[in-house]
N, C-alpha and C positions, 0 to 999 in steps of 0.2 A: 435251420436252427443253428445256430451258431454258440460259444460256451458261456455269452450275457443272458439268452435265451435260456439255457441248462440251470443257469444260475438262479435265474426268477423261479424255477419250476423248484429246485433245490429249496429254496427260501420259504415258498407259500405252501409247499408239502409239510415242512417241519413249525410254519406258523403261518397259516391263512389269515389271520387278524393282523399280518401286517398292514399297516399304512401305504398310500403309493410315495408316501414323501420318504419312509422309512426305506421301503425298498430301494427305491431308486437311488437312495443313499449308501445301502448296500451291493450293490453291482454296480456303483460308480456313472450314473449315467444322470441326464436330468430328468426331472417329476414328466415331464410328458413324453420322453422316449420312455420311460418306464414305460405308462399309462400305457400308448400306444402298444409297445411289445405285449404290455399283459392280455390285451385286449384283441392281439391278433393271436397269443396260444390261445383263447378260447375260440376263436373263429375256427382257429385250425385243426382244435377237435382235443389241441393237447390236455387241456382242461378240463373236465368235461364239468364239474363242479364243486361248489364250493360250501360246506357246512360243517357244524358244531359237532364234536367227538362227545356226547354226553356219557357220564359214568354211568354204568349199569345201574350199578346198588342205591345210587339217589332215586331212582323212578322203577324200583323194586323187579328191576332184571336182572338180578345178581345172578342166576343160575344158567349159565351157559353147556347147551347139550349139540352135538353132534351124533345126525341121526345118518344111518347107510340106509340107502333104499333099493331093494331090490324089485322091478317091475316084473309082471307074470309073462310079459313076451315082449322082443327084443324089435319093435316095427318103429317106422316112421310116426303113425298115427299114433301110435300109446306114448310113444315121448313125446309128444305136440300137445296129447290131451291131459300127461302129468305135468307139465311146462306151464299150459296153461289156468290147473287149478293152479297150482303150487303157487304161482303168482298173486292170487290173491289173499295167500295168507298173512296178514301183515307181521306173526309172530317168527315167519321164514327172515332172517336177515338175510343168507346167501344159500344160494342152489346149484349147483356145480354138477353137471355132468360126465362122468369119470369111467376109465376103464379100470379093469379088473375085476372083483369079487361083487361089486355094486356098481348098480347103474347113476346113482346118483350121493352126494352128499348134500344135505341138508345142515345151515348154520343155525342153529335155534336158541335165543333168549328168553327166559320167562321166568317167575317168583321166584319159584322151589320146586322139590319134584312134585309135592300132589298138583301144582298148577302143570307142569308136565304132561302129568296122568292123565290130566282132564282133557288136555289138546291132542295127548296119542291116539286117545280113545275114541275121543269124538269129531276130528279133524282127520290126523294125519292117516290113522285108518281106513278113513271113508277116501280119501285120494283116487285118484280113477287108477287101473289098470297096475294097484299095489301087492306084490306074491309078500315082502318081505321087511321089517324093517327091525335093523338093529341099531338100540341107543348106547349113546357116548358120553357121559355125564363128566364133563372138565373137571378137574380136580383145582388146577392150577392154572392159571394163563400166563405162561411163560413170554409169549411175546406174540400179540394181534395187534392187525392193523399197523405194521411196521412203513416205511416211508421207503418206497422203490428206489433201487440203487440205480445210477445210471451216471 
């Protein structure tokens, strides 16, 4: 990867709706070395994809919580079998596996809190192999989803 390569990745992080004519105008290069480079970061893994940042609050996710989860025993198998409900929660945005006080962080978007209420109760409860979980109700979102520095 070289600093034209850096540059394409710089570009489509901070506007994916570019153009290739656009881009390639912007790293100085012609529309099919763009093309080609862009198309071999995806090969190479650097990309891995490409989509729409939707705002919360139009599609009535305005309420952003972070959940600590703590599991009832620290094994192979009980993280394999919360990895693998957790997975199909579609209201899970991100699942992070973390040391210290909690085995896991959970990224949760939904209504409000009684829609909250309804998925701690009846989802995230039910979780295999769950001793604990303490919620984190945003107040503010200072700064998510920021664009990798490199």
């Amino acid at each position: 990867m070289d600093k034209i390569d850096k540059k394409i990745l710089r570009l489509l992080q901070q506007d994916g709706r570019l153009s290739n004519a656009d881009l390639a105008e912007k790293v100085n290069v012609s529309a099919a070395t763009c093309h080609r480079r862009t198309h071999q970061l995806f090969k190479d893994g650097y990309i891995s994809e490409v989509r729409a940042l939707i705002e919360p609050e139009k599609v009535e996710r305005g309420a952003l919580v972070l959940v600590g989860v703590v599991l009832d025993r620290s094994t192979q198998e009980s993280f394999a079998t919360f990895e693998l409900a957790v997975a199909t929660l579609s209201f899970v945005l991100d699942c992070h596996l973390v040391a210290g006080d909690f085995d896991y962080f959970l990224k949760v978007r939904v209504k409000d809190i009684a829609d909250f209420n309804k998925l701690h109760s009846e989802q995230l409860l039910a979780l295999p192999n769950v001793r604990q979980l303490r919620t984190f109700f945003v107040m503010k979102e200072v700064k998510d989803n920021a664009p990798l520095d490199f």
